[in-house]
Residue, then its C-alpha position, 0 to 999 in steps of 0.5 A: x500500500x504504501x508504495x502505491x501512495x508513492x507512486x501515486x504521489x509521485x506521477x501527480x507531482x510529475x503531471x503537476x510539473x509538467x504544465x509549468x515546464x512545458x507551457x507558459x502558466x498564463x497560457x494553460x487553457x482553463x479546461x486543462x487548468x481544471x483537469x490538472x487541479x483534480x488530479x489530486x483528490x480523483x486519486x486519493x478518491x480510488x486510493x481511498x475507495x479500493x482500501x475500503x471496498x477491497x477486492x470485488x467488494x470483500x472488505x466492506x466494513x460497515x463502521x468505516x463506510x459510517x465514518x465516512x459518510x459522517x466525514x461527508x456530511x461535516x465536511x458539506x457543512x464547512x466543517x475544518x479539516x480536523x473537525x471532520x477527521x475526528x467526527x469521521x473517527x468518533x462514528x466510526x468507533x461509535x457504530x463498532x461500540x453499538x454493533 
């Protein structure tokens, strides 16, 4: 896993550079601006997606599909970062306490 986050991370810091380096930053069209910009959170978003549904959908863990989806619902309301991680790790151990 880790070596899948530093390749990740790698190939979204060489596609990040290779706009400035190859084109002038003024003249990067704004459609191709806004590919680049979502790059990051698309690949944390399949990152985070296969850790949590695994293989075909074996590893679905209903706690933490709870704490995400409370992750979700702060961070819509404008909760901060920190907020919304530790209500994301309250419901979490909440739904494993419960059931």
């Amino acid at each position: 896993m880790l070596a899948t986050v530093v390749l990740f991370a790698v190939i979204n810091y060489m596609l990040k550079a290779a706009g400035p380096v190859l084109v002038i930053p003024d003249s990067i069209p704004s459609p191709a601006r806004a590919v680049v910009d979502a790059l990051p959170p698309a690949l944390l978003a399949g990152m985070l997606v296969s850790s949590v549904v695994g293989y075909r959908g074996s590893a679905v863990d209903p706690s933490v599909l709870a704490g995400l989806a409370v992750v979700a619902a702060v961070w819509a309301l404008r909760g901060g970062q920190f907020v919304t991680v530790l209500a994301g790790l309250a419901a979490t151990v909440l739904w494993r306490l419960v059931f």
